[in-house]
N, C-alpha and C positions, 0 to 999 in steps of 0.2 A: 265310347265310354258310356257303361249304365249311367241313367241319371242318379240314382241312389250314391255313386259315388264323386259324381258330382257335386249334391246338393254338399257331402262330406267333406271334399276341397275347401268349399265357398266355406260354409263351418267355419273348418279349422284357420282360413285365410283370416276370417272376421273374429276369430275371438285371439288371434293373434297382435292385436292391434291395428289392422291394415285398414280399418274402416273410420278412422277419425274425423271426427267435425270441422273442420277449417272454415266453417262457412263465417260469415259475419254477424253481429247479433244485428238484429230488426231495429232499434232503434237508435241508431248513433249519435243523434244531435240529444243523447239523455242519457246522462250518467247512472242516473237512479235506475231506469231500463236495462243498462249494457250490466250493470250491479244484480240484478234481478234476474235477468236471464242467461247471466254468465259467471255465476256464485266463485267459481276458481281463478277468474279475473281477479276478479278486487282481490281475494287471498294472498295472491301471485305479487299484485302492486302493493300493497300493503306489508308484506315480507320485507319487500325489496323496499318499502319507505323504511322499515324499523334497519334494516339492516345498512343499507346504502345514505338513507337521508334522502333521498328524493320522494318530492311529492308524490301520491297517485294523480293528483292531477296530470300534471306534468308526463306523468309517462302515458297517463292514457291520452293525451294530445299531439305526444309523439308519436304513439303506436296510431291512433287516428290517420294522422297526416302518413307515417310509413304505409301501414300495410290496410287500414279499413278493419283492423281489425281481424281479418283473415291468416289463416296460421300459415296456410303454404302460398303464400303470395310473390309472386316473382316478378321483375321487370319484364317490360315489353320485347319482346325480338324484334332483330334487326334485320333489315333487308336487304341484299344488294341490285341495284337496278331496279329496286322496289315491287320486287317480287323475289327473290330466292333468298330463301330465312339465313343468317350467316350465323344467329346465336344471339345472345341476350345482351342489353343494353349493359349491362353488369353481372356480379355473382350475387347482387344481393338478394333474399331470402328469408320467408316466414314472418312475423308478426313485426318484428323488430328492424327488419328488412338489412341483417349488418351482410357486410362484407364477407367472404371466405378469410380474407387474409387477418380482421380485425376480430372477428368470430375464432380463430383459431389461437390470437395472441390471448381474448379473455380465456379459454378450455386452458391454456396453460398457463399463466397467471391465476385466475381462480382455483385452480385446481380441480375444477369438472370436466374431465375429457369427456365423458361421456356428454354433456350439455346439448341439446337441439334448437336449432332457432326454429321449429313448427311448434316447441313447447311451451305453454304459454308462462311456464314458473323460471323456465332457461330462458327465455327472451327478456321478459323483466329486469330478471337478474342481472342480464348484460348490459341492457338499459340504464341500473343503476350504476354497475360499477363503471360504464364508458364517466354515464354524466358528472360520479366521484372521483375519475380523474379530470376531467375537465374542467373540476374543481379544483385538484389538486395543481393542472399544470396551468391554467391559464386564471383562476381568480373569477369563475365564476358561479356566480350564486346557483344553487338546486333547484332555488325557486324562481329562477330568470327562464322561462320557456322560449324565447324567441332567442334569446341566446346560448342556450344548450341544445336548441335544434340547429341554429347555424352551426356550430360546432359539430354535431353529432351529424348533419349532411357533410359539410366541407372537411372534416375531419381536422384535426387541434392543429396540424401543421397550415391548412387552409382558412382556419381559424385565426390562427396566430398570424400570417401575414393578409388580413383583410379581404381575400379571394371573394369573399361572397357581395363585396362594396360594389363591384361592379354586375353585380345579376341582378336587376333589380325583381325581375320576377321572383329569386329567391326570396328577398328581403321582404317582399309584400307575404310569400307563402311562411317565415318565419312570423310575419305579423297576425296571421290568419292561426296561427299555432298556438299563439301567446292570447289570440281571443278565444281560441277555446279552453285553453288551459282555466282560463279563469271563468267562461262557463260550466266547464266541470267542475273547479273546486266549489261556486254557490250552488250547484244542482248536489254535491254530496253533503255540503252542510246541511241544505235543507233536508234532503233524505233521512239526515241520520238524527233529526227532529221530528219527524214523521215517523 
């Protein structure tokens, strides 16, 4: 194959979308950073505050703890005999890090089939509506982060009968959740003073 028709592949590959940023922003312990060098972030959280009622803190503490922030981010693989990969610890995926099966209940409930969880306006989204019904079924607040991330790890049936009481590792990474959540929210107040 000439290179000329090459370099025309690579092109056409790349202004097709195929070259997306997933990386992570540079400053994660700063809101006002991840705000700055990731302008359709906050947009993204912000929608989904006006629209869902969840904080952006709260979801960028979540999407923190999920994915780092990374848009195609996926669990670890698994190994058999600790060496021969068997497949991934889960299906979960993208910034948001949901489920296939809970991914596929919000596209039909919300009505976005089309929705991606590498997208950072679709992962919000979901974010909001899971933590709006979490609201809805279990009675808890949008602004409880260490309890809308237990929820939103253990899922509302695992919620709902107490599953995560005995992990305690959980319960410490839900607390670690809920302390960032509330360094986010004084890093964007002061921002938006500044």
């Amino acid at each position: 194959m000439n290179r000329l028709l090459k370099l025309a592949i690579v092109g056409l590959v790349a202004s097709c979308g195929g070259g997306g940023n997933y990386s992570a922003p540079r400053q994660l312990d700063n809101a006002c950073a991840i705000a700055a060098e990731r302008p359709a972030y906050l947009r993204a959280m912000r929608q989904t505050e006006r629209k869902w009622g969840v904080p952006v803190h709260v979801q960028m503490a979540t999407m923190y703890q999920e994915s780092k922030f990374i848009g195609d981010a996926r669990t670890p693989h698994q190994y058999a005999l600790g060496v021969i990969p068997i497949g991934r610890q889960s299906s979960a995926f993208g910034y948001s890090q949901a489920l296939d099966g809970t991914w596929e209940e919000y596209q039909r409930n919300s009505g976005n089939r089309r929705a991606q969880r590498d997208n950072i306006r679709d992962a919000t989204d979901f974010m909001g509506w899971y933590m709006h019904g979490s609201q809805q079924q279990l009675g808890l607040s949008k602004g409880d982060a260490a309890s809308q991330y237990l929820a939103y790890h253990e899922g509302r049936g695992g919620f709902r009968s107490g599953s995560y009481r005995q992990k305690s590792w959980l319960m410490r990474v839900a607390g670690q959740v809920n302390a960032r959540s509330e360094m986010y929210r004084q890093q964007l107040v002061a921002c938006r003073r500044a």
